[in-house]
Structure formats: C-alpha cells, structure tokens
MIDOKE-427142 format. One line per field, with one value per residue (C-alpha): x, y, z. Coordinates in Angstrom, 2 decimals. Layout:
N
east	(X, ...)
north	(Y, ...)
up	(Z, ...)
***
This chain:
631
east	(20.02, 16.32, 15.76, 12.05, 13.55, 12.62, 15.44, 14.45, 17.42, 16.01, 17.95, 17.31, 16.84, 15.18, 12.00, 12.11, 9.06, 10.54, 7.97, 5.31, 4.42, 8.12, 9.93, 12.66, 14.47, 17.73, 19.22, 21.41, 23.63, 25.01, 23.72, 20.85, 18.47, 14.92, 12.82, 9.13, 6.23, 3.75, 4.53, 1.20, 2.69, 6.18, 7.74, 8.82, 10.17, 9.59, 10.95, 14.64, 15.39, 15.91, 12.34, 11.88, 9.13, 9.14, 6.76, 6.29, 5.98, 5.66, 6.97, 3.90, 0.06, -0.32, 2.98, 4.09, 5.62, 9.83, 9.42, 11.26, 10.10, 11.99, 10.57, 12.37, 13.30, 12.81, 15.61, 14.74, 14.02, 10.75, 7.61, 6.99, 7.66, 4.65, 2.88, 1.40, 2.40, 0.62, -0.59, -2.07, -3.94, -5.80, -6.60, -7.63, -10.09, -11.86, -15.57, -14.36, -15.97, -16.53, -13.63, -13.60, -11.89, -8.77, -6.15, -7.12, -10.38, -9.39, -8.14, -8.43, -4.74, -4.73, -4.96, -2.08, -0.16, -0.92, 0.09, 3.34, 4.05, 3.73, 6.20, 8.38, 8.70, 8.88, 11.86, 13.44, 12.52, 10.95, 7.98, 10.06, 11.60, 11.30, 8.95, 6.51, 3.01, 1.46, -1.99, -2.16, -1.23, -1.74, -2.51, -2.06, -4.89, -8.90, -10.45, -11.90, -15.62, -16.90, -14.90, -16.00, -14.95, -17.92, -20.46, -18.45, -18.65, -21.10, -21.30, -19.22, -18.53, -16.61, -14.50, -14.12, -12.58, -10.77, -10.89, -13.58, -13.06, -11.02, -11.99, -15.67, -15.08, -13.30, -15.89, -18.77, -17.08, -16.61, -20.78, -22.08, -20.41, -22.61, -19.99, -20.63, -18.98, -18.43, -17.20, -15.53, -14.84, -12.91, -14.95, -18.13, -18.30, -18.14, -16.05, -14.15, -15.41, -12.44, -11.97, -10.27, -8.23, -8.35, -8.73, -12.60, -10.44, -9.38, -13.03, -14.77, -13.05, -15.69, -18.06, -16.23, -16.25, -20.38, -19.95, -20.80, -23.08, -21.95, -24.73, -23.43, -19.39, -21.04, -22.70, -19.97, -17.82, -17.74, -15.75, -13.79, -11.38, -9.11, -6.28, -3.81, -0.35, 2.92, 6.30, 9.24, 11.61, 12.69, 12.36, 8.85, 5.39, 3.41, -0.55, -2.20, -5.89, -7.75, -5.05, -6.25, -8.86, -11.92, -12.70, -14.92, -16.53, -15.81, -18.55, -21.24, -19.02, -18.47, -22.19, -23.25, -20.79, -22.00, -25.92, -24.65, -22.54, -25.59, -28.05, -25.68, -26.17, -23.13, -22.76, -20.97, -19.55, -19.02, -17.64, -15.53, -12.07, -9.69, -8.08, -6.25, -7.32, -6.25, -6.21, -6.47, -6.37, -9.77, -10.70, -9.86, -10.97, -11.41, -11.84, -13.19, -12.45, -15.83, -15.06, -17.82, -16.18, -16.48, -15.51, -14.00, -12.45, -10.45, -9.53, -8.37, -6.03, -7.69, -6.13, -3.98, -0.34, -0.89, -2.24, -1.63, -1.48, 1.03, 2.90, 3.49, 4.51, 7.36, 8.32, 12.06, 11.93, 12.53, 10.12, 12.67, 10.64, 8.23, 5.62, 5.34, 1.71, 0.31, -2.13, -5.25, -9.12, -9.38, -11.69, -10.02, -8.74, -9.59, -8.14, -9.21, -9.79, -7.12, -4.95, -1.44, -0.30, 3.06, 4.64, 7.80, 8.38, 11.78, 15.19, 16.20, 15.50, 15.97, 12.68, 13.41, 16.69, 16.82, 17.58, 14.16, 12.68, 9.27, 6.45, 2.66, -0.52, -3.74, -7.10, -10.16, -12.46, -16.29, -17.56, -17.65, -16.33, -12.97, -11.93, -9.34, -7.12, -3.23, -0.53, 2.58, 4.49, 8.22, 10.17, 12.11, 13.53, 12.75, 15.67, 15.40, 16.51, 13.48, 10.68, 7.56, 4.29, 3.79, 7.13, 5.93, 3.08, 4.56, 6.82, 3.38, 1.77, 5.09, 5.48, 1.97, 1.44, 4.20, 3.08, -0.63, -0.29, -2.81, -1.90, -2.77, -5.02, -7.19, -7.58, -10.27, -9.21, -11.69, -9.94, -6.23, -4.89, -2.05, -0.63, 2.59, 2.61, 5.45, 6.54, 8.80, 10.88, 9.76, 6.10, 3.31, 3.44, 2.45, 0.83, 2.92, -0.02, -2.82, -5.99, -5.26, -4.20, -3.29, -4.95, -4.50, -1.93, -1.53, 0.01, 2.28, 0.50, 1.00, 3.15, 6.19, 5.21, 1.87, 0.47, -3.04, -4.51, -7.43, -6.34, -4.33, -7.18, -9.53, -6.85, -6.21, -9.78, -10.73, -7.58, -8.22, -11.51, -10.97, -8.06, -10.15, -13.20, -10.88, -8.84, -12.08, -13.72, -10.86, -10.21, -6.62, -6.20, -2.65, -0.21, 1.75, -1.21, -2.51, 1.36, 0.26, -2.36, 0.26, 2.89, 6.54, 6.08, 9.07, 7.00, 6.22, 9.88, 11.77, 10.08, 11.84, 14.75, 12.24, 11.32, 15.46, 16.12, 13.16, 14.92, 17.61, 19.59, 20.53, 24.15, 24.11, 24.45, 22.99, 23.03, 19.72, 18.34, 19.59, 16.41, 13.81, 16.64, 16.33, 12.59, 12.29, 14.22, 12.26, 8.81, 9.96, 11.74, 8.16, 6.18, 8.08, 7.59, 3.54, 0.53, 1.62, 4.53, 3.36, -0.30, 0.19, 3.39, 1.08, -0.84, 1.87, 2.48, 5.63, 6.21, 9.16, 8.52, 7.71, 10.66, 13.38, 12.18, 12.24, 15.60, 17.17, 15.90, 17.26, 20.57, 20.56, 19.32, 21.73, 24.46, 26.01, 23.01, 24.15, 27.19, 25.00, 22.39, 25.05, 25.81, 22.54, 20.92, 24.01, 25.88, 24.20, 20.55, 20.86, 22.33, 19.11, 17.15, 18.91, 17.62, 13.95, 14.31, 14.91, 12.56, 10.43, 11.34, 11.06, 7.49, 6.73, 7.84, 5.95, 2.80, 3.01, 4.31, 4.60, 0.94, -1.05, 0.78, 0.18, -3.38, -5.21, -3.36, -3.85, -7.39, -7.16, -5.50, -7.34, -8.36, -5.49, -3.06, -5.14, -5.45, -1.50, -1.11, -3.98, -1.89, 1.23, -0.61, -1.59, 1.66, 2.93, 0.46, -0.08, 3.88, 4.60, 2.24, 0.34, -3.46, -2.90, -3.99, -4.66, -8.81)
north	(17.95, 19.14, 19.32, 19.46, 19.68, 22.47, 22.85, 26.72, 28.04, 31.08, 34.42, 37.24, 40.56, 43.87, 45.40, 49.10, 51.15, 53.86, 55.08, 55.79, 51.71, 50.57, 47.76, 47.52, 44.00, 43.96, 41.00, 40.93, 37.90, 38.61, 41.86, 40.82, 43.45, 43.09, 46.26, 45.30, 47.63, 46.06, 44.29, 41.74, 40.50, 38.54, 37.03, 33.69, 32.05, 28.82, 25.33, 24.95, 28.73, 30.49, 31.98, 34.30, 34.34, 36.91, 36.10, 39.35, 39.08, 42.71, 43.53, 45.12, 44.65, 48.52, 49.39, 52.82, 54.15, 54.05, 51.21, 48.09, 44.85, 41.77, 38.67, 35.47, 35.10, 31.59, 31.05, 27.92, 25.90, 25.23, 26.21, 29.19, 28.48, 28.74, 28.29, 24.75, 23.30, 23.50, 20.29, 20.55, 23.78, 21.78, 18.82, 21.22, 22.65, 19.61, 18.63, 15.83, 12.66, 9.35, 7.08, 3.31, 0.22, -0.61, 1.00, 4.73, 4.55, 8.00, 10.91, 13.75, 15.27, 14.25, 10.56, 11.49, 12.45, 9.25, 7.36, 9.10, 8.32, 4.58, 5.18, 6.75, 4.01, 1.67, 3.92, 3.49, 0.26, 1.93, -0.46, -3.46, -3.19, -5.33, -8.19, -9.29, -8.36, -11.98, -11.03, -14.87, -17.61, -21.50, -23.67, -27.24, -29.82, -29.14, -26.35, -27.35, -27.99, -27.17, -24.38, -20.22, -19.81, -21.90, -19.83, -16.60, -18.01, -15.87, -18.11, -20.55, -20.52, -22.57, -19.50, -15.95, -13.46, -10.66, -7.54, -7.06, -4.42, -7.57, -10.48, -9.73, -11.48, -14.34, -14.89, -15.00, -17.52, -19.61, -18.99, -19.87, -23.27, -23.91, -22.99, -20.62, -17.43, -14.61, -10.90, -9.06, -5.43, -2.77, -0.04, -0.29, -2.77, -0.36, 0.76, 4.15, 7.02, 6.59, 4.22, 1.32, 0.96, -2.64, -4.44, -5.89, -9.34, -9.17, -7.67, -10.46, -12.98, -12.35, -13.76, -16.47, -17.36, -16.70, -14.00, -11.49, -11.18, -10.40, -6.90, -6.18, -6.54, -3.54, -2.07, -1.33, 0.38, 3.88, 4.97, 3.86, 5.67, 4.47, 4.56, 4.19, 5.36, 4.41, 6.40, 6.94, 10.48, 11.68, 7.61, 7.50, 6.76, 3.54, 3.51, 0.09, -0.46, -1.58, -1.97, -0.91, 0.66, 0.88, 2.72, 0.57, 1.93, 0.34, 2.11, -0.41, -3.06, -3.96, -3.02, -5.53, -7.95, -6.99, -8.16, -11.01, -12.22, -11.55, -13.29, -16.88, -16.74, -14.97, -12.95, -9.19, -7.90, -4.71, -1.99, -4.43, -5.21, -8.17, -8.30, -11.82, -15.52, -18.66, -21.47, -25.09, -28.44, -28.26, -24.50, -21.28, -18.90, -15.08, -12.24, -9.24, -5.62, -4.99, -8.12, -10.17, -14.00, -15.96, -19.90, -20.35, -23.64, -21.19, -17.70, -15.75, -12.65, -10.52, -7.39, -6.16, -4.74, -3.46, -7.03, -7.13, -10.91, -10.11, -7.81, -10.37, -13.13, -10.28, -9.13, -8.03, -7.71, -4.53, -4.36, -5.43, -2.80, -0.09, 1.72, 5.36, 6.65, 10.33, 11.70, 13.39, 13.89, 17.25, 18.98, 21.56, 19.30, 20.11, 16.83, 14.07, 10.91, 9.20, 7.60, 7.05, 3.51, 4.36, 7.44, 9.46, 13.07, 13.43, 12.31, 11.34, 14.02, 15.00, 14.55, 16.00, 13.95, 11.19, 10.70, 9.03, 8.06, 9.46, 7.50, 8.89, 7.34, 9.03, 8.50, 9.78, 10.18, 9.29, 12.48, 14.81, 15.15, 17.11, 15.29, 13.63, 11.42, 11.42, 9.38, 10.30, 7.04, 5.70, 2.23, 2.67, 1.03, 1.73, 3.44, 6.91, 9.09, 8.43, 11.07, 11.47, 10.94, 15.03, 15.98, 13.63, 15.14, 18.86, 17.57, 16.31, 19.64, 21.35, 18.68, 18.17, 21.68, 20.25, 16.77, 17.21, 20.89, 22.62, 25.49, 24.30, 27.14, 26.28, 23.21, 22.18, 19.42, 17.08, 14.59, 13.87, 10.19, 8.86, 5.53, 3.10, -0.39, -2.24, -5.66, -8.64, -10.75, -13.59, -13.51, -14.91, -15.71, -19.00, -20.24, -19.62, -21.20, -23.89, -22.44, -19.55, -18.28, -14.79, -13.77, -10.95, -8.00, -9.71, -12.55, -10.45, -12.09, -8.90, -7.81, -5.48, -3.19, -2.69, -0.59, -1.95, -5.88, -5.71, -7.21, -9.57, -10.58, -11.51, -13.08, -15.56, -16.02, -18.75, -20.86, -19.86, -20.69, -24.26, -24.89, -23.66, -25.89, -28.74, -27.68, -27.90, -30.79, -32.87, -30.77, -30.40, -27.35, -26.96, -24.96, -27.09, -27.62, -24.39, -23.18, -25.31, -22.12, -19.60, -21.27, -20.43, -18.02, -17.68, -15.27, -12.89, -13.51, -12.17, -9.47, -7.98, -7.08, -5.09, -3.18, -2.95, -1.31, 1.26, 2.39, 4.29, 2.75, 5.59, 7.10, 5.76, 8.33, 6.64, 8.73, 11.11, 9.43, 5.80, 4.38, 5.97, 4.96, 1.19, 1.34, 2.86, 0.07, -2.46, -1.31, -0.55, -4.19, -5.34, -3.57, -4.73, -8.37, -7.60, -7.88, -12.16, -10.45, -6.65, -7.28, -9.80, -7.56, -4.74, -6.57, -7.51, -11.13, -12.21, -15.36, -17.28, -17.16, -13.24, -12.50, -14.00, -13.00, -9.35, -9.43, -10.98, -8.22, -5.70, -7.23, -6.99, -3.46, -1.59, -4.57, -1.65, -1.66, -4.84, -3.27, -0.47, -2.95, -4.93, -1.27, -0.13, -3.49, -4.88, -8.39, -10.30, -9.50, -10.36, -13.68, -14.28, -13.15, -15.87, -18.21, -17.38, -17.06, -20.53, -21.37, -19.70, -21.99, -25.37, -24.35, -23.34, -26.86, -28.84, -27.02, -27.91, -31.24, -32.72, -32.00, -33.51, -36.42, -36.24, -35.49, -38.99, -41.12, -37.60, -38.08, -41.62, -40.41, -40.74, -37.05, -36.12, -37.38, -34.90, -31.81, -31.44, -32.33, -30.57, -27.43, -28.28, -27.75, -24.41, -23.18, -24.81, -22.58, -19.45, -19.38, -19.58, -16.74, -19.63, -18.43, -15.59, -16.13, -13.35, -12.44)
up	(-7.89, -7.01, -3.89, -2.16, 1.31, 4.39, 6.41, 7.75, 9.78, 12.49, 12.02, 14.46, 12.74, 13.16, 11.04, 11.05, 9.33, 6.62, 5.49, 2.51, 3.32, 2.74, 5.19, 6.02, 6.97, 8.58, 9.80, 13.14, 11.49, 7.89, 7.46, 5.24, 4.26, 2.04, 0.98, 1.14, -0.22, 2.45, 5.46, 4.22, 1.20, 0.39, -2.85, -2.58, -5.74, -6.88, -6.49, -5.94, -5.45, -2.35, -0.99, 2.20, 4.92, 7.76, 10.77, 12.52, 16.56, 18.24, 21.76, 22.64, 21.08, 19.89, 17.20, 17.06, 14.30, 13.73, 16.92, 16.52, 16.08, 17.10, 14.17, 13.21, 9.72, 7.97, 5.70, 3.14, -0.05, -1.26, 0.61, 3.16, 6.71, 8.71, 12.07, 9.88, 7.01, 4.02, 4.31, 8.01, 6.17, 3.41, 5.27, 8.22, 5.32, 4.51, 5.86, 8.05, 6.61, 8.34, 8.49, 7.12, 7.88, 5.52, 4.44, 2.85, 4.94, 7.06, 5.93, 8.53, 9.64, 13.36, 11.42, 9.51, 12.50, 14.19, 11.10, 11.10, 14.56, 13.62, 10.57, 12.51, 15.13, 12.49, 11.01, 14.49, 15.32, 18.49, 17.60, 18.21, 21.38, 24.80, 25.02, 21.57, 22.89, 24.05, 21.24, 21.01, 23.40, 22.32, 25.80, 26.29, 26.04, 24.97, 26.31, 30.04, 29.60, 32.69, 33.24, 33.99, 30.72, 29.13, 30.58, 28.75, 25.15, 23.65, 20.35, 18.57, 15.35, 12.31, 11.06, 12.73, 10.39, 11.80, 9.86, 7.56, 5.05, 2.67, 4.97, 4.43, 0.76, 1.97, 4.77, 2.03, 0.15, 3.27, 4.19, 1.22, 1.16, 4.65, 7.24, 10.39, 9.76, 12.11, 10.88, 13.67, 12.30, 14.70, 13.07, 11.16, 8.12, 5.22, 2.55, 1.72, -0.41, -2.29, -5.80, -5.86, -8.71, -10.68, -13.88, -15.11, -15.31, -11.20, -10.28, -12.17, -9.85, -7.87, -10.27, -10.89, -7.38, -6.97, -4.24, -6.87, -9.97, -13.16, -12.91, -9.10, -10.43, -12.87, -10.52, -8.75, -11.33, -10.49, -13.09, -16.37, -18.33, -21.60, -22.32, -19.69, -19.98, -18.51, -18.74, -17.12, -17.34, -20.80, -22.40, -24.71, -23.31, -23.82, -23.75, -22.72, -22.30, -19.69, -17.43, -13.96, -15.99, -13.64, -10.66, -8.00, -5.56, -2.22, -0.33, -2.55, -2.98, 0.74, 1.08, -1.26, 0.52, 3.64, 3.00, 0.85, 3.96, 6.33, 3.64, 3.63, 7.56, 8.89, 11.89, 12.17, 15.56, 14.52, 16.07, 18.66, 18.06, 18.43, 21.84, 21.88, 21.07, 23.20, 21.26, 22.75, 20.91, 20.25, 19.42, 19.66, 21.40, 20.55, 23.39, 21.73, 23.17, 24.60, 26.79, 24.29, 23.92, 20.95, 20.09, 16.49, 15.04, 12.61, 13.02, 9.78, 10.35, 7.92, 9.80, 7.16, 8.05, 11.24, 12.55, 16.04, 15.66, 12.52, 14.85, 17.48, 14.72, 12.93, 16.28, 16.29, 12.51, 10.45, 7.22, 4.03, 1.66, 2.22, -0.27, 1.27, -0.83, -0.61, -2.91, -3.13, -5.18, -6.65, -8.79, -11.34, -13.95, -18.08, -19.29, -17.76, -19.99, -19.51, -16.90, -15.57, -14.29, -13.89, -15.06, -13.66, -14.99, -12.58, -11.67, -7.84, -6.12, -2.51, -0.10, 3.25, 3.92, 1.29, -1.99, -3.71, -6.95, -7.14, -9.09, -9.81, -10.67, -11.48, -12.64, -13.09, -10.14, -9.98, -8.24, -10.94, -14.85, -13.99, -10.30, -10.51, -8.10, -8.19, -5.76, -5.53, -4.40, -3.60, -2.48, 0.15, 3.26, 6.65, 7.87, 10.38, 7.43, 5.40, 5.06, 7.10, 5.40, 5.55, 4.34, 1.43, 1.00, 1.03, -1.85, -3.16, -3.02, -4.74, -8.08, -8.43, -10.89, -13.05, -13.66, -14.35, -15.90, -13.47, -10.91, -6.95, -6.55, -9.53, -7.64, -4.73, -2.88, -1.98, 0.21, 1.01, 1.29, 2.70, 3.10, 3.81, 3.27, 4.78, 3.35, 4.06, 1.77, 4.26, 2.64, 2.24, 5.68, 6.85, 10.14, 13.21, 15.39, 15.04, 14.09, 12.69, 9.50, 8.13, 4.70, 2.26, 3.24, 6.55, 4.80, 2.85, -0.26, -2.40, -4.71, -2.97, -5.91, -5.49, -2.51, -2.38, -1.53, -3.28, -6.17, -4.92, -2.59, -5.88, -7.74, -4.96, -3.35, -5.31, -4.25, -0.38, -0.64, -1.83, 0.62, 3.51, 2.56, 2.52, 6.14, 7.39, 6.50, 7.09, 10.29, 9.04, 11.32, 12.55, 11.40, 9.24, 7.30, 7.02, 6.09, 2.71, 1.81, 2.09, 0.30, -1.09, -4.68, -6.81, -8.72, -5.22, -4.15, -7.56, -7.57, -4.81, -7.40, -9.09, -5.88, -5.13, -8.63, -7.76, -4.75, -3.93, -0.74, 2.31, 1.81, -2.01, -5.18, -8.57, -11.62, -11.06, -14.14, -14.07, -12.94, -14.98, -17.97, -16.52, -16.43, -19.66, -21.31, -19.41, -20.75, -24.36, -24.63, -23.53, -25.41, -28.57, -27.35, -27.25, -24.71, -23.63, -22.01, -20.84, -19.78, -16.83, -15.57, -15.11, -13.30, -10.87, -12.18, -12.94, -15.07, -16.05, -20.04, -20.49, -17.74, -19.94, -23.05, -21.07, -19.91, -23.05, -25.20, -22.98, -22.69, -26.36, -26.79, -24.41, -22.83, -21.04, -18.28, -16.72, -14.84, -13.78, -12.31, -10.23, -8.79, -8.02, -6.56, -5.13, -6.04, -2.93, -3.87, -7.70, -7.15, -4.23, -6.91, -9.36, -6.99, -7.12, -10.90, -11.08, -8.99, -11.08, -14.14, -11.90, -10.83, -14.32, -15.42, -12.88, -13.25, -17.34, -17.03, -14.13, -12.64, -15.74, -14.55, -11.25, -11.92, -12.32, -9.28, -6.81, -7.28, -5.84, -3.04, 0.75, 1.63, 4.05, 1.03, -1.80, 0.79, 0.84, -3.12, -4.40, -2.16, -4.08, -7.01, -6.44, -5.31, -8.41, -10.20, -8.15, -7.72, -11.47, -12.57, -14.32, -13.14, -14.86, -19.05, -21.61, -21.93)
***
C-alpha cells in the first residue's frame, strides 16, 4: 500500500573525510555505510522508496581534516527530514497577507499551527473536558429597568448578528425589510483573497432575494472555467458544465454587502468580538470584548464552527464527521481550462497513521492565466490517530506532481490554505435558548460533504429570511419557535451514508480501491439516468426520486456491491440511514400533495397558527430537496 507517512528513526553514526571530496557514512547501529561525492548534496528517491538525509553537527566550529564528526541520520519514507518541514518552508516564503474573517480567511503557518492545536484537541477530546464554558446564560424575569446595567447599553437593536463574513447576507436581508440590524465582526468585515467556488444558479439567490443585482452577482465573478470533470481511480471520467463553475471573489462580494448593509441602515462593530449574551424575558443582551454593551431582541450565531455559543450548546460531544481540506494557489500550470469537482487518481493510502481516501478539487484561479487552485480533501472521524493538518499537507506537497502533471519546483506558490470542518449528525441545530438562533455552518445546515457554507447559506437565505420576518413581527421568539427555522432534513441526514462510504473507519482494512470502485459506479449509473438526477447531487441535494432511481441502477449493474457496502458502512448506520430515506419519501409526498391542500385553509389561519405551518412547509420542501429545479 502507498504510504505518505514520516516516521524518521535517529541512528548514531560517524562521517569520516576520504578524500578527493568523497564521504564517507558509517553507521554505529547496522553497519550502514553511503559514499557521497559532496557532503552538500544527497539523493533521495521518490515516493514510497527508502530516501536518506544526513544533518551534519561538528564537535567543534573549525573541521580538520580525517576529524570525526558525530551527525544523526534520518532514516524514512517520503520527504527529507529537516530542521522544518517542507510546508513550514513555503508558507514561511510567502508575503504575509492580511487575514479575513471565515473559514480560509488566514493562511500564514503560525495560523496553521494554531489550527492544528484545535484539531488536535478535538482529536482528543481535550476541548471537551470539565465544565461547558457559561458563553450564554438565560435569567429569570425582564431585564431590571432601572438597573446599572441600563446606563451600559450602548444601543439596542432588533437583530445582532454575530459573525459577519456569512451573517453579513442574512443581516441585509433582515435591514432592508425595515428592521435594526447590528454586524458584530471579531476581525474586520471583509472577505478573503481567495475564490469561492459555486454555481451561477446558488450565486443568483442573491438576486432573487434583492440583496444583490443581477450586474453586482457578475461583478463578482472572478473567474469561469468549462467543463468540469469528475472521476474517481481507474473507473471513466464524466464532464458536467457549469457545475461549481464560477470563481467569486469574496473580497468584492462582502464589500458590496458591506455598503449595501450600511446603506439599509445597519450598524458594524467591527473589530470587537462576542464575549457572552444574557438573555431575559424581554431581550437579550450582548457584552462585546472591548466591554461595549449592546440590547438585541434576536441574536443570530453566525460564528461558524468554532461558535463559542455552538461550543457551549455541543459541549461533551465528539464531531460525528470531519472534512480535513489543504490546498494551495500556484502559478506554473500550462493547462488550465478546465476544472475538477471531484476526482481521485489513488487507492487508500496511508497519511501519517491512518488509512484515508484522498479526494481533489481544482480550478482555475483569477490572478493570472496559468494559477491555479487545488484541495486535497478527506472524511474522516475525529479520533487521535488521524493526521494533523501539516502532515496533510506534506502528503499534499508529495501527490500534487502526479495529479496535475507539473513538477513542484516549476511551481510558485502564491498562498497555502488549510481547513477542517467538523459536523454532527444532530444538525441543523435548533435553538437551545430564547432569542437566539444559530445560522449557516453554525447550524450544521451544510451538507457533511461539502467543506464550505457559502452555498448552502444562498440556497437557504430566502427561507430564513421569511421565517425571521415572521418571528419577529409576531414576537414568536423562544426557542421552540425558532427550532421551526432549523428544522429536521431527511435530505441533510441521509447523506451521512454518503460521507460513511467516503471514509475509511480507524483499525479497518477495505480493499485499497473499493471506494473509488463504489463511487465510480455511483456517477456512471447517474450519468446514464441524465442531468434530473446528476445536476442537483453535485450540488449537494439529495432527493427521494433521483436517489432511487440511483441506487436501483446500480444494484442492477454490479448486485455484488451490496455485501461490500454492509462491510464498509456497517449494518447499524445503513438501516439509520433507511430511516431518513423514508423520511425522505414522506416529505417528498407531503410537499406534492399534501401542501396544495393545505394551502388555501393555512392562509386563513390567525398569524401564530401560519408562522408554525408556513415552517412545516419549508421543512417539507427544504428537507425533500424540492427547492432545488433544473435551470
């Protein structure tokens, strides 16, 4: 099995000079002996084979000739030991940049430390031990109007959004329909240098919405590249078209958001993070970390996975699936039309100490004609013997050449990113306290495939919007009725199967290829049943119709897979998975028939009665896939 794995073991040895230039290596354990022509320069062979690196540490500053020098010698696989890692060398290269809010927004290698730190105490559930942090507390009765606390209140507000990179959108919607919006942004409100990836269909929700023009949504598109391919291991290729097609820029986008927010009379506290909210009866109330106090009927968690508010809420539990990402823009690359949406070019291979499936994506970059930027991405779970981020990213630097065809010194890296998004079968999350609600990634709303919120956030703004308008002018604020906006999806729920047959479990041992085989057959079976059942897949919705259809053909193409998938996914989480499928068919159902039905006598309803329907509705809809239709 490949392995990308550096386990160096230290052998003592002894370097003695012999003359016209030639080393000698011998070494005091095993009696291993290398002849170098200069003491500057060492082979080391290529992936997979054995490769030598001698660091050279004399026992006095001047060397004399025939003295002996005392070195380590860094026995391995895969890259050269050195003082740093390859990766703490490019990153260590780069012009540092500013940093951004939102996931991606910093990219500098003392961030990627810190970011592996967190992974790792997720890993070891270091992160949720003693006592949940107190972030929020709720307190009995109104809040005291006469108290110290009054004079404190800096301004009050209808909605304060926490986290504003993806909350900025939400909080636009929200201003324009004449509420009092406040942004509060831990950084500055801006968005990264890099692209985010999406479909014209999921930016033009935006449009639909009115918190974009049609010539802004353009405006924004950095970059645009046909076709777009998707592969997995030796099975064919498909190429689909504009399918995560466009590269946005979220620099202007969140810009334009920014002074469209500020233009529909919202406030931004930037710069001033959230350090806990008291909610009463009557309000809540928001303490920022530069001791500033704000008054809020509604506070959205727009915080993304590392909420703290989200952190208190999960306390105790380990994520169910993560998305480890690495990647990076570089300039060097000849071909570069096209783009990958999912493509695999190896088995399971070994990354540090576990067994993974490794998936890329790539696209063309906006900053020049040949940059280009690739991830390198894998589902796993969040167990201690998973990789760090930079071990993934040395495995990055290694398989890199081989997928896109380019040697890494042809290549000048122009930033390096670096990501994992954890998520929870127990998602979207709804309200664990009155007042406040948790939107986007912090509500788990995504797809456990994707790594990324952005679409996610578009698709469903329009159906957050309306609930919100409706929470709050019928001040239906507590936390059974704000549960109604992040409801139960059968559609979000089954596809944690998917995410479990992209894995491989700790201590398991699938056959190297059975997963790009599965995948393979997947796609092809879809392909053959056309764009009704491929296009919204791609797109991470799942619906009942195009799922059957998908798995019927397979069964009928290759029967022999079923067993297999029991193995590899286990009986317990296919027959949980049953359960959501069905779901999946009942929602289907009662968004076709039984809400046309429903329609005429909701609409008579008093407005308490049509907030919690009209929210059935939608999670009818939303949960069946059924907002998604063909362009």
């Amino acid at each position: 099995m490949l392995s990308t794995s550096s386990h160096w073991t230290p052998v003592n040895c002894c370097v003695r000079n012999g003359g016209n230039g030639r080393w000698f290596v011998y070494a005091s354990s095993g009696g291993v002996h290398l002849t170098r022509q200069s003491r500057n320069r060492f082979a080391s062979s290529g992936l997979g084979d054995q490769s030598w690196k001698l660091r050279i540490t004399p026992a006095r500053q001047r060397v004399r000739s025939r003295k002996q020098l005392w070195l380590s010698m860094i026995v391995g696989s895969g890259a050269p030991a050195e003082t740093s890692s390859r990766t703490q060398r490019i990153m260590e290269s780069l012009p540092k940049g500013d940093e951004a809010g939102g996931a991606g927004g910093t990219s500098s290698y003392e961030a990627l430390k810190r970011l592996d730190k967190t992974w790792e105490k997720v890993r070891s559930m270091e992160s949720v031990t003693g006592p949940a942090p107190e972030v929020v507390q709720r307190l009995d009765g109104e809040m005291p109007g006469d108290s110290a606390l009054t004079t404190l209140v800096k301004a009050s507000f209808d909605v304060v959004v926490c986290g504003g990179t993806l909350g900025v959108f939400v909080a636009t919607a929200l201003a324009q329909r004449g509420f009092k919006v406040a942004v509060v942004e831990k950084g500055q409100l801006k968005g990264r240098t890099q692209e985010w990836n999406i479909s014209r269909k999921e930016l033009y929700e935006l449009v639909k919405i009115g918190v974009l023009t049609a010539e802004e949504a353009e405006s924004v598109i950095a970059a645009e590249f046909n076709p777009n391919r998707v592969g997995f291991g030796a099975g064919s290729e498909i190429w689909v078209k504009d399918i995560l097609n466009l590269g946005v820029s979220p620099a202007k986008l969140i810009e334009i958001m920014k002074e469209r927010f500020l233009q529909a009379g919202g406030s931004v506290f930037e710069g001033k993070g959230l350090s806990k909210v008291d909610v009463f009866d009557d309000t809540a109330v928001v303490y920022l970390d530069n001791g500033e106090v704000l008054k809020s009927r509604l506070v959205l968690d727009c915080m993304g996975n590392a909420s703290p508010i989200v952190r208190q809420v999960r306390w105790g539990q380990r994520p169910d699936g993560v998305c480890l990402v690495v990647g990076s823009c570089a300039r060097g690359f000849e071909n570069n039309s096209t783009s990958d949406v999912i493509f695999t070019n190896l088995p399971v291979i070994e990354v540090g100490k576990s067994k993974l499936q490794l998936f890329w994506e790539a696209f063309p970059a906006a900053t020049g004609p040949k940059d280009r930027t690739t991830y390198l991405f894998t589902y796993l779970d969040a167990k201690p013997e998973r990789p760090s981020l930079e071990e993934l990213l040395e495995a990055y630097w290694d398989l890199l050449p081989g997928y896109q065809g380019v040697k890494l010194d042809d290549l000048k890296i122009l930033r390096v990113l670096y990501g994992f998004f954890s998520t929870y079968r127990n998602s979207p999350l709804g309200s664990a306290c009155d007042r406040i609600l948790q939107i986007g990634d912090a509500s788990g709303i995504q797809s456990p495939l994707s790594f990324g919120g952005f679409g996610s956030i578009t698709r469903h703004l329009e159906r957050l919007t309306n609930g919100l308008v409706d929470a709050l002018e019928g001040d239906m604020l507590e936390k059974e009725s704000l549960s109604l906006l992040n409801p139960y999806m059968p559609n979000l729920s089954g596809a944690w199967l998917l995410q479990r047959s992209m894995s491989v479990p700790v201590g398991a041992n699938p056959p190297p290829d059975f997963i790009n085989e599965l995948l393979s057959i997947n796609f092809t079976s879809m392909k053959k049943l056309g764009d009704p059942v491929m296009r919204p897949f791609l797109q991470d919705v799942v619906q009942f119709g195009p799922l059957a259809k998908t798995m019927g053909s397979m069964m009928l193409s290759k029967p022999g897979i079923l067993p297999q998938i029991f193995k590899q996914v286990g009986i317990v989480p296919l027959f949980d998975w049953l359960v959501h499928f069905i779901g999946l068919g009942y929602f289907t159902f009662l968004s076709k028939v039984v809400r046309p039905l429903l329609q005429s006598w909701v609409n008579r309803l008093g407005k308490k009665q049509q907030f919690y329907w009209r929210r059935r509705f939608e999670a009818w809809k939303f949960g069946a896939g059924l907002d998604y239709t063909l362009e």
